[in-house]
N, C-alpha and C positions, 0 to 999 in steps of 0.2 A: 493383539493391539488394543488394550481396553482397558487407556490412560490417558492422562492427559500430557501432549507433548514438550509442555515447559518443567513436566516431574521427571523426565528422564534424564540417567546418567549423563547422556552427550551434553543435552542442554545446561545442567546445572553442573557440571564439572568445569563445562568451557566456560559459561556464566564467572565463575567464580576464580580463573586461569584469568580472565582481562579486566574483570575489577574488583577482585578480592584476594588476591592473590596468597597473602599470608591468612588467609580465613579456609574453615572447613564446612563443609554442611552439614546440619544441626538437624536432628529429627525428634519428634515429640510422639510418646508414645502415644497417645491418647488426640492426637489428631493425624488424621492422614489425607495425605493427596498434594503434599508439595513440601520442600524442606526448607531451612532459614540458613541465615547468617548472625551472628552475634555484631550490634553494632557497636564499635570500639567503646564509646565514651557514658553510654547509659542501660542500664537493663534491658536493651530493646535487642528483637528478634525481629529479623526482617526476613519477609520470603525471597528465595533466591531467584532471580530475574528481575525481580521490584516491578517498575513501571514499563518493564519490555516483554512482556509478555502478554497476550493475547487472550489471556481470561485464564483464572484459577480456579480451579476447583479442590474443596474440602469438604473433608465429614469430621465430627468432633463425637469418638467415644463414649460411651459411656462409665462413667468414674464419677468417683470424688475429687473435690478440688487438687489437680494434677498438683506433684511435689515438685516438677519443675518450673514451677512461676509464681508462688507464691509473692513473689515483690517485682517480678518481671514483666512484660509489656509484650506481645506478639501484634505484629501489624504486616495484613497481610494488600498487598496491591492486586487492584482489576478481577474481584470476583464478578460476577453475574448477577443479575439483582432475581434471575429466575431461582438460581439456589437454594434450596430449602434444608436448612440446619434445624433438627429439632434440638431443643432446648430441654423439652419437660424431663430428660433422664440425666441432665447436667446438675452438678452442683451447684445450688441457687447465690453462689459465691462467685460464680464463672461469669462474666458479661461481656456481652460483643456488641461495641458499636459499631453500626452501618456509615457511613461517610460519599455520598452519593458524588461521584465525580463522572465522567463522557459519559454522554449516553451510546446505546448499541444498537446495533441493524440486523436481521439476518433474514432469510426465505426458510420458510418451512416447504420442503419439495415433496415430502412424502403426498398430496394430492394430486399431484401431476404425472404425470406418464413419461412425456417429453417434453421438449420446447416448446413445440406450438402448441402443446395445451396449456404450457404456463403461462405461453404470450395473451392467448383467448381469454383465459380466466382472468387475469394482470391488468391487462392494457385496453382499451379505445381501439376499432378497427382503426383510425386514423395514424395514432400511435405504434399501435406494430406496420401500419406498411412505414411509416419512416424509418423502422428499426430494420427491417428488411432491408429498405433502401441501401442503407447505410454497409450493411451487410456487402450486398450485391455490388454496392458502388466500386467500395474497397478491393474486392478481389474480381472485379472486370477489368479498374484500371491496374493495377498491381499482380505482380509475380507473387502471394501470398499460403503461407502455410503456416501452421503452427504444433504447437509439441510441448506435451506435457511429459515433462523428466519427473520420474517418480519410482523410487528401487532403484533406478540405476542410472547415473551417467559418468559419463569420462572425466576425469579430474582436468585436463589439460581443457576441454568446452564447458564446463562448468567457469572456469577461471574467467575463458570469453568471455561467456553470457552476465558473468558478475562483475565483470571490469565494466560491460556496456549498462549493466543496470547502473550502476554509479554513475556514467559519464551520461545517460538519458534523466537520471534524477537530478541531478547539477545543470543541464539543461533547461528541464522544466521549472526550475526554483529559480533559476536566472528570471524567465519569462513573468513568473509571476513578481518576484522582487519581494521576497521573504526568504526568513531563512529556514532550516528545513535538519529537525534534533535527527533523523536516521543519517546523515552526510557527517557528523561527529565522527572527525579521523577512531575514536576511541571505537564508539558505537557499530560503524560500517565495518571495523575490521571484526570484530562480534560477529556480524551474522555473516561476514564471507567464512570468517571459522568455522561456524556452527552450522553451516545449513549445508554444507556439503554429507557429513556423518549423517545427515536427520534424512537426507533425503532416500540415503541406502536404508536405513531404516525404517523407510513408510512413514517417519513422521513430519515429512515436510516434501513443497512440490516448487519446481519453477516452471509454471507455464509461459510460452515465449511464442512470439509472433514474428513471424518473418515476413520482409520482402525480399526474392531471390534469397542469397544468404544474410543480408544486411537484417539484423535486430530491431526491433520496432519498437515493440513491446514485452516486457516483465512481470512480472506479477510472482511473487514469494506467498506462499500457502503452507498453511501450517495443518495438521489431521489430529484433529479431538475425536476418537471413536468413527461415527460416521459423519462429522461434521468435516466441512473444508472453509479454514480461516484462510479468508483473503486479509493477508498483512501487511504487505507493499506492495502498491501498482504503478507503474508509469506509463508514459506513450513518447514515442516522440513529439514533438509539438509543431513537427513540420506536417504531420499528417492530422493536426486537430481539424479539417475541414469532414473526414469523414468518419466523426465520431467514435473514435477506437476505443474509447472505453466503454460503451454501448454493445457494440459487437465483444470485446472481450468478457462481458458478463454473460452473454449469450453460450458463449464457447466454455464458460464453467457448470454453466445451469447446464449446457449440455453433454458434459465429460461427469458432473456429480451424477446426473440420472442414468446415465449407462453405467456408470461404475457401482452402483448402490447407496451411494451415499444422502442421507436423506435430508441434509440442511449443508447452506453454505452462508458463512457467517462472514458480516465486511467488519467486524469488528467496531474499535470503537474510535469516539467523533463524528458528529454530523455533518453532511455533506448531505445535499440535494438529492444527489443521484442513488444514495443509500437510502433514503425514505423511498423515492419512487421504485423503486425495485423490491422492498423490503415487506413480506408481509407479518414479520414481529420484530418488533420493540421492546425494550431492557433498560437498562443501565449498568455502567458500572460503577461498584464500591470500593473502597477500601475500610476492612475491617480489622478494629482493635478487641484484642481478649486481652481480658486482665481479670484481676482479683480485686474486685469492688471494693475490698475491704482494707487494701492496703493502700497508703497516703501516696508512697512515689507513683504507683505507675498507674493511679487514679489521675494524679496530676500531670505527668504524661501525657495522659491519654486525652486529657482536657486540652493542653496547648496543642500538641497533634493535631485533633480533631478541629478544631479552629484556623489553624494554619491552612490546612487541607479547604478548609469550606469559603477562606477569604480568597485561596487560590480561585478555585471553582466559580466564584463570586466575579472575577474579576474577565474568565473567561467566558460565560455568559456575558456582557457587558463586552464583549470584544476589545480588550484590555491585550489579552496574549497576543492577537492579533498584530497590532499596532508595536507591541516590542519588536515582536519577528520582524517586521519591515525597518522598524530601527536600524537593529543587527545589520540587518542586510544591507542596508544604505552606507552603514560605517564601513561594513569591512566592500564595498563591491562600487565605490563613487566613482569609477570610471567605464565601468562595466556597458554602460548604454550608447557610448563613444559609437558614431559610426554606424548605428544600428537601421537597418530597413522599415522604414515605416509604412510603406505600402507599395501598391503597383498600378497599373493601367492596363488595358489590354486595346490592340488598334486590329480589325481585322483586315487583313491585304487583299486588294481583287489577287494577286499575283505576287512573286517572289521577284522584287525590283531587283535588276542590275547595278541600280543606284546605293547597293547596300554592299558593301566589302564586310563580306560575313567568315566566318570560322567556326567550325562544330569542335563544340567541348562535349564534354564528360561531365554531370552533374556529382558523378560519384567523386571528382575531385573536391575536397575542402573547402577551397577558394571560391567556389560557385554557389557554398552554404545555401547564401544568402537567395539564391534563384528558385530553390526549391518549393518554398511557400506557395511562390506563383503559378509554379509549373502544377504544383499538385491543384491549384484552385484550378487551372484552367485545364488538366483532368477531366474532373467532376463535374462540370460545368457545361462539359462537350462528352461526355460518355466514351474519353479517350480512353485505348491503353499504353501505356506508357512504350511497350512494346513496338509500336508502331509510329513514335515519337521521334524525331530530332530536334536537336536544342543547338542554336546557333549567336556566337556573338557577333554584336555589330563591331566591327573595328572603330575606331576614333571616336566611338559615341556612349559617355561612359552611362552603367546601367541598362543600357540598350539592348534586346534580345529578340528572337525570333525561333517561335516553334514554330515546326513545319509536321504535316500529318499529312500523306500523300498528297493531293495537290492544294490541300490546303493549308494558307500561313500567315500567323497573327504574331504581328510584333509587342511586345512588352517592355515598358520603362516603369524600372524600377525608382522608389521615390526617398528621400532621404528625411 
């Protein structure tokens, strides 16, 4: 296994089965480490995955100016800005612009042993005990496990865990009120396709989080050599009070160092929580080769190159931002109808008589909405869930009551 996993057959086959359909893959002798596609309407070669892949990697031969590009335009998406292409054995004809677009995060582990030596060297004692915390919290109050599928799983539980990644990432893009390019009916059926083959083949992982059997958390990983891309992550967002994504970096950092792997890369886009965890820094490029000396794909490569860096322009300037929420306000304007906007909690000396109550099931649908509170008032009292009932008030809408042996606090929820 010592490739990268956006050059392989599965990927670039299926790649080009859901968006290139009547196109083949194009290989250049004199470069290696990822193949193209011919774009219909101008001399352009584009790498196959384009902007859905997770970093490429190339090396450029040594030759004289290649005879397949003398008037042609190669443009390659999301190299590494650590990459290093020598140049000095290239034809002084050949030229590659750099194109700086997201920047990138990744841990260097090879200094660490374990977790808590990553946490020691990494973090503020104060800092790892809430990581701890968070930790501890999670699986005292919850039935929790987790499982990293990797070589092998069952097609029929694959299909679950990829139905609940969807319906967890549509959840969370509700919450925030953007709209979110991996949920592209086109895009999503892409990697339910693809990531099943990559995983029997070591080149991709789904790590998953349980409560009891109920799915929590996802996370899609991709394997560059010894590196592990984290490429899509979610949570539920009923359990954002006990920082799950916290505790699921933890459970990578600790599955990459027992497994040997000696970086785990969050890829690219900045996020807060990817600097604090991250100790290197990158960026990624998109790079054009061409033949300096020809007028078309000089000129190409000038509008390209400008298009690309007004985009970039615009997303520093949180520009792309503010479209996303556009989007999502057009197509989702009813969407916030009815939604819970907070709760209260009452503690009871006692369990009144005064209260015509009825014990539900939270795992019904309809109770959604109750969950938020129930997990806050979890965490809040070092409950476990296990030792919980959850009771409606009859005639009192929103009105609720946990009970934990002989103690019990009423809840209204608030609209």
């Amino acid at each position: 296994m010592n490739r990268n996993p956006f050059s392989s057959k599965t990927y670039t086959s299926t790649w080009l089965k859901h968006f290139y359909s009547n196109g083949r893959a194009i290989s250049f002798p004199f470069l290696k480490g990822t193949s193209f596609f011919k774009y219909p309407f101008f001399p352009l070669n584009i790498n196959i995955g384009r902007n859905l892949t997770k970093g490429v990697m190339y090396t450029l031969q040594s030759v004289k100016l290649p005879v397949q590009i003398p008037n042609r335009l190669i443009l390659i998406y999301d190299v590494p800005s650590y990459l290093e292409i020598k140049l000095d054995e290239i034809d002084q004809n050949l030229t590659i612009d750099r194109i700086r677009q997201y920047p990138g995060f990744s841990i260097n582990l090879e200094p660490f042993t374990d977790l808590d030596n990553y946490l020691i060297q990494t973090f503020k004692r104060s800092s790892r005990y809430k990581l701890n915390k968070y930790k501890k919290k999670l699986e005292s109050c919850f039935n929790i496990k987790y499982k990293m599928f990797y070589g092998e799983i069952k097609k029929e539980e694959y299909n679950i865990i990829f139905d609940q990644f969807e319906t967890l990432l549509k959840k969370r893009f509700r919450q925030k009120g953007i709209m979110n390019n991996n949920l592209d009916p086109g895009e999503w059926n892409f990697y339910k396709d693809v990531t099943y083959p990559m995983i029997l083949e070591n080149d991709a992982t789904l790590f998953v989080t349980y409560n009891e059997n109920q799915i929590i958390g996802v996370t899609l990983n991709y394997i560059n050599n010894n590196t592990l891309i984290d490429a899509i992550t979610v949570f539920d967002v009923d359990y954002s009070k006990f920082n799950l994504g916290s505790v699921n970096i933890m459970k990578l950092i600790e599955w990459c160092l027992k497994n040997k792997f000696d970086k785990l890369d969050f890829s690219k886009g900045y996020f807060d929580y990817k600097k604090r965890w991250s100790n290197l820094e990158y960026n990624f490029e998109y790079h054009l080769i061409y033949n300096k000396n020809a007028v078309l794909p000089r000129t190409m490569a000038f509008v390209i190159k400008n298009y690309f860096r007004v985009k970039q322009y615009l997303r520093d300037k949180k520009l792309n931002d503010r479209i996303h929420k556009f989007k999502f306000l057009l197509n989702n304007r009813s969407t916030k109808q009815n939604m819970i906007l907070g709760f209260s909690f009452e503690e009871l000396i006692e369990l009144s008589t005064d209260y015509e109550l009825k014990e539900i099931l939270l795992s019904s649908e309809k109770n959604h909405s109750l969950k938020k509170a129930l997990f806050e008032y979890l965490y809040l009292n070092n409950e476990s869930i296990n030792d919980l009932k959850t009771f409606k008030v009859i005639n009192s809408e929103g009105t609720y009551v946990f009970q934990s042996g002989s103690k019990a606090t009423k809840v209204q929820l608030e609209r």
